[in-house]
C-alpha positions in Angstrom: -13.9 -41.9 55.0 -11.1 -40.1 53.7 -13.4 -37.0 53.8 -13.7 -37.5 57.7 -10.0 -38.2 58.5 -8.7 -34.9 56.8 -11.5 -33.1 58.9 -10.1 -35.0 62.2 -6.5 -34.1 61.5 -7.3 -30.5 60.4 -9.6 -30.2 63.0 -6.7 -31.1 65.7 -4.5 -29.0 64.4 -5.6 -25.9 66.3 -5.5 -23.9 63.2 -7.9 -22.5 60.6 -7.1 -24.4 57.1 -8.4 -23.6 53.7 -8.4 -26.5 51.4 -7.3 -26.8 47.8 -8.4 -29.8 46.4 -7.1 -31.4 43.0 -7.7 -35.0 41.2 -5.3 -37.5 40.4 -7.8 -39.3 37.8 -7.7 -35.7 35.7 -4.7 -33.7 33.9 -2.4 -32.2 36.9 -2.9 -28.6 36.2 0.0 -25.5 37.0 -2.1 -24.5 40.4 -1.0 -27.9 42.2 2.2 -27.1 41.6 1.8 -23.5 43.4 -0.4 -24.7 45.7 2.6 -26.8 47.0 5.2 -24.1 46.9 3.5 -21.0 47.1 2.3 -19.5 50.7 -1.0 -17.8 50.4 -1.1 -14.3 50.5 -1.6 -13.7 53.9 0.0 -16.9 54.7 -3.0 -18.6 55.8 -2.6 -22.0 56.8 -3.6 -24.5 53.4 -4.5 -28.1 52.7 -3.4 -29.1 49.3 -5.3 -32.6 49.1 -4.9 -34.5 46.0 -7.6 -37.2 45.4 -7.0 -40.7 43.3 -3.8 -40.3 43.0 -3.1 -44.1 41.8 -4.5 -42.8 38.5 -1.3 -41.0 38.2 1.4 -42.4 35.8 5.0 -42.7 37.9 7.0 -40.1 36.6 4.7 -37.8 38.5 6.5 -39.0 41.9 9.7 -38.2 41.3 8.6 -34.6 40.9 6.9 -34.4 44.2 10.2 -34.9 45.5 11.5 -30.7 45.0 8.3 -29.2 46.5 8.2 -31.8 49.8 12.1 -31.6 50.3 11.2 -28.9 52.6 8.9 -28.0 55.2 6.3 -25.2 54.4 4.3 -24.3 58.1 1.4 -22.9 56.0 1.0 -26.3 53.6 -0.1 -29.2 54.4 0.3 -31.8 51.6 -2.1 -35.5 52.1 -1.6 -37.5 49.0 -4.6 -39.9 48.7 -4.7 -43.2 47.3 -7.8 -44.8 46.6 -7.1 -48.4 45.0 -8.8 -51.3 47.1 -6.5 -53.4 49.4 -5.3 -56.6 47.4 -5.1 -59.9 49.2 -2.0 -58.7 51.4 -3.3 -55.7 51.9 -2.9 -51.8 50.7 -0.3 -51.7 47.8 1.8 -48.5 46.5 3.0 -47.7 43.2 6.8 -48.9 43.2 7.6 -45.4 42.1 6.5 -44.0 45.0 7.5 -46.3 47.9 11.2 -45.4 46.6 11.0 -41.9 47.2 12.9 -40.1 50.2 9.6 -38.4 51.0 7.6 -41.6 51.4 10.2 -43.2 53.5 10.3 -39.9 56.1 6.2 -40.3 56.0 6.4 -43.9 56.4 8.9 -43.3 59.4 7.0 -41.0 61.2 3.5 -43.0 60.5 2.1 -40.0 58.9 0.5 -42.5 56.4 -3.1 -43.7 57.3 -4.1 -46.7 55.9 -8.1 -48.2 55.8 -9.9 -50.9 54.0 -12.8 -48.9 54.0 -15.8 -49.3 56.4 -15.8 -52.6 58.0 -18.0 -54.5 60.9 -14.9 -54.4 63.4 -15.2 -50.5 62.4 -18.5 -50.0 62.8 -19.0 -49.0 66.4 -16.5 -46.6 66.6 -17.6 -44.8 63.6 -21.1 -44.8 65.0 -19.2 -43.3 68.2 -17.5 -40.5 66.5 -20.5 -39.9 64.7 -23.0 -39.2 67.7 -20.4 -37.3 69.6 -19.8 -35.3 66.5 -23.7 -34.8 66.0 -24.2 -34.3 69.7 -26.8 -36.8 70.4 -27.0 -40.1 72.3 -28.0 -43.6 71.9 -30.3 -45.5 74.1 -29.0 -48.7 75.9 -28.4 -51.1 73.0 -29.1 -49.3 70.1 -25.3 -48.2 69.2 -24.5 -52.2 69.1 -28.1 -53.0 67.1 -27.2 -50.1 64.2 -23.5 -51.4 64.0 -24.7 -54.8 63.3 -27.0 -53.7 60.6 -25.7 -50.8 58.7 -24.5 -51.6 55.3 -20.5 -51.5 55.1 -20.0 -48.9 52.4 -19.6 -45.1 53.6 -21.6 -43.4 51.7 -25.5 -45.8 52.3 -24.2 -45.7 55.5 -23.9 -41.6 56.0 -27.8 -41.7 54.0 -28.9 -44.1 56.7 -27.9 -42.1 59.8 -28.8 -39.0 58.3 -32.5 -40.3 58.2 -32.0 -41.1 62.0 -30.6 -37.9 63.0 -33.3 -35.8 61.6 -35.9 -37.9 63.8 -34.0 -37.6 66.8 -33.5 -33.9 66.1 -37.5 -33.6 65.7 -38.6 -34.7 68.9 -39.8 -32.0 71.3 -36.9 -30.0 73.5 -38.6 -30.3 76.4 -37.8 -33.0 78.9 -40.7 -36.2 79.4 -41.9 -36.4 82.8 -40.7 -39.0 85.4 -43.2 -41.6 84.3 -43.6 -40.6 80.3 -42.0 -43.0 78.1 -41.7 -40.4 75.4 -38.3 -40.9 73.8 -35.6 -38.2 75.5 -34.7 -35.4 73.0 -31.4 -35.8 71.0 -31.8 -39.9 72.0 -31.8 -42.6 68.8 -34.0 -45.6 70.4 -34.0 -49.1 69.1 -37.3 -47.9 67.3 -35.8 -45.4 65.3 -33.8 -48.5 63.5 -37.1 -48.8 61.8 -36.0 -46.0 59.0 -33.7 -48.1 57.7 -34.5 -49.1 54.4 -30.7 -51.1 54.0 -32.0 -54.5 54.7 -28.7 -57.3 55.3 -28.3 -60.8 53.3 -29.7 -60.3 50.1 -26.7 -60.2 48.1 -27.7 -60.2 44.4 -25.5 -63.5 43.1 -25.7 -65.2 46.3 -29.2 -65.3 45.8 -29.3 -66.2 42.4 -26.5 -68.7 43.3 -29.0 -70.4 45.5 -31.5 -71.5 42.7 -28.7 -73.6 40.9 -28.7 -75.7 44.0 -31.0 -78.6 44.0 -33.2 -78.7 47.3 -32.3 -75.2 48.5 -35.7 -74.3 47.3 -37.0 -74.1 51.4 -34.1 -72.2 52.1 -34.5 -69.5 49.7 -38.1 -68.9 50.5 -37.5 -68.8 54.6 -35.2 -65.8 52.9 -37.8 -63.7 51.1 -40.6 -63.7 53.5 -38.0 -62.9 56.7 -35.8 -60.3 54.5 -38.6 -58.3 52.7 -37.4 -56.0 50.7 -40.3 -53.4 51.0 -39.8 -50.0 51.2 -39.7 -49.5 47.5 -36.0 -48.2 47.0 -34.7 -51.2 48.6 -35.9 -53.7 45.8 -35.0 -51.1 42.9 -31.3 -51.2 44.8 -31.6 -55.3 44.5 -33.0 -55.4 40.9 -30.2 -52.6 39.9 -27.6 -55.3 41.1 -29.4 -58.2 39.9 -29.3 -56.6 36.5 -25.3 -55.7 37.0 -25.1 -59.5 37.8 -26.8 -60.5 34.4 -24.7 -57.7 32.8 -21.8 -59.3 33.8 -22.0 -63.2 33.1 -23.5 -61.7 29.3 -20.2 -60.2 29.0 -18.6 -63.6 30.1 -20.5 -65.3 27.8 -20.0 -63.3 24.9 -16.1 -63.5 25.0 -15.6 -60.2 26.8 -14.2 -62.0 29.9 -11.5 -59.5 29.7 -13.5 -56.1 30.6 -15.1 -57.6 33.8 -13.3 -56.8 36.6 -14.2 -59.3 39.3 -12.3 -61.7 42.4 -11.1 -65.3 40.7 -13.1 -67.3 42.6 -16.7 -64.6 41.7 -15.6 -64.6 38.3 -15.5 -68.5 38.5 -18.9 -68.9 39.1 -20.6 -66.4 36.8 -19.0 -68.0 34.4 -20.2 -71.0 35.3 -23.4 -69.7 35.7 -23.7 -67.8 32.5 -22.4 -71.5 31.1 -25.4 -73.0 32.6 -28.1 -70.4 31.7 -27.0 -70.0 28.1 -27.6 -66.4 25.9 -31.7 -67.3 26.3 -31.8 -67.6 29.7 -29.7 -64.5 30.8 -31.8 -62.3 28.6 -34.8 -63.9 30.5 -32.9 -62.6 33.9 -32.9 -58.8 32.5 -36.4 -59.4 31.5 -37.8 -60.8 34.9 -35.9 -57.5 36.4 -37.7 -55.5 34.0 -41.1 -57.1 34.6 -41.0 -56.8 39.0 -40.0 -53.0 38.3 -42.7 -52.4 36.2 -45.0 -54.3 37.8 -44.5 -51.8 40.9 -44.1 -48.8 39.4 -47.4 -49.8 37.3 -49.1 -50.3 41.1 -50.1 -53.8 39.5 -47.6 -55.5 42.5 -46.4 -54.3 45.8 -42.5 -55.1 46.1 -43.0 -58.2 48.5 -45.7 -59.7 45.5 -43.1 -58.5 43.0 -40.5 -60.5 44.8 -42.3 -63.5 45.1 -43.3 -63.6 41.4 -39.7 -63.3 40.4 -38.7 -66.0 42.9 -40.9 -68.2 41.0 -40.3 -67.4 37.9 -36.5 -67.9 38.8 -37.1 -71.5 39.9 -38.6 -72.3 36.4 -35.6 -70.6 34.7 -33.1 -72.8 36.5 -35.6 -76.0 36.2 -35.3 -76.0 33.0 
């Protein structure tokens, strides 16, 4: 996303920019510093974009302060920060919101602000995309993907990659008046097909659901209407299930301390990892080991694989 918006506002500048790009997470080397304060040598135009830059410790603001006291028409300074919103929303380092600089960008609402891609911003993404890409969406189909997409930028921009290439591969020439061949450049509600980001089975959630008595209807109704077939979607789910069981070992074991979770998730994975004891969350990384193998082996398709694991879930929590 952050990738898109420095496009946008380079893109309406007019101008022809070069981009210098440096990380916040790594040692600040000498060329930021020219990059900042030097013009190039034919005074070409010059993004100096400086990723991650809550990594940085705070007596790196205050030097910011010399090189954007000024302003150079050939540099264009965007300082990112990359921390996820808290519960009131985006914070900034104290040592920064203090600077003159910040309070001249935060006057002039030259700082952009995003909680990263979320339902309410998925259709106008989706419309900047297909502009961007030149292509079209059929009656309904920009409201259907926007509804089903997953909300994290980067699946996302693998998802509609898959759907540009079809609509891209159709033939150029136009269908005749009573041909129902999909118009060229057009993404139909059929195309939706490709997706292999399936909504609703969150990893915890669902293993949540077997410590509930009687849910045992519910859970089932789940499998067989969100099957996880094609392949790499239930290696994505087993990958998480495993970070899941990763996580409540760590619980478990006294390293509460290194897992970096919301209060109320951490709550109950550690009440889960309470419940399910040492033995039965090595018996969750086991069952994940068994359904990949089992399909990679060719011994289960992913929907068999699922079911088995299913089961042997209720008998884990049975018990």
């Amino acid at each position: 996303m952050i990738k898109n918006r420095v496009e946008r506002l380079l893109g309406e500048s007019g101008e022809v920019f070069t981009r210098e790009v440096f990380q916040g997470d790594e040692e600040i080397p000498a060329a930021f510093w020219r990059a900042l304060t030097a013009p190039s040598l034919f005074a070409e135009p010059k993004a100096v974009i400086l990723r991650r830059a809550d990594s940085l410790p705070e007596d790196f603001w205050p030097k910011l302060k010399g090189p954007l006291s000024g302003f150079a028409a050939h540099v264009w300074p965007m300082i990112c920060l990359e921390k996820p919103f808290g519960k009131k929303g985006p914070t900034f380092p104290k040592a920064l919101s203090t600077q003159p600089y910040y309070q001249v960008a935060e006057k002039r609402r030259w700082i952009w602000t995003s909680p990263g891609l979320t339902r309410r911003d998925m259709a106008p993404m989706l419309k900047d995309w297909v502009a961007s890409k030149n292509l079209s969406f059929a009656p309904g189909v920009l409201d259907a993907l926007a509804a089903v997409l997953p909300e994290d930028m980067a699946m996302a921009g693998r998802e509609l990659e898959k759907i540009e290439l079809l609509a891209r591969s159709r033939s150029d020439a136009p269908p005749a008046a009573d041909d129902k061949t999909p118009l060229p450049g057009r993404i139909e509600q059929a195309d939706l097909s490709l997706l292999a980001y399936r909504p609703g089975m969150d990893a915890f959630a669902f293993l949540n659901a077997f410590a509930k008595r009687g849910a045992e209807a519910a859970i089932w109704r789940e499998i067989f209407e969100q099957s996880l077939s094609p392949e790499d979607m239930i290696f994505k789910f087993l990958g998480l299930l495993r970070s899941d069981a990763r996580q409540m070992w760590q619980i478990h074991m006294g390293e509460a301390e290194a897992v970096r979770l919301p209060p109320f998730v951490k709550s109950q994975k550690e009440a889960m990892a309470r419940r399910l004891g040492a033995h039965g969350l090595t018996r969750l990384f086991d069952l994940a080991m068994e359904a990949e193998l089992g399909i990679k082996s060719g011994s289960r398709n992913p929907d068999q694989a699922m079911e088995l694991l299913a089961a042997e879930l209720f008998s884990l929590f049975s018990r």
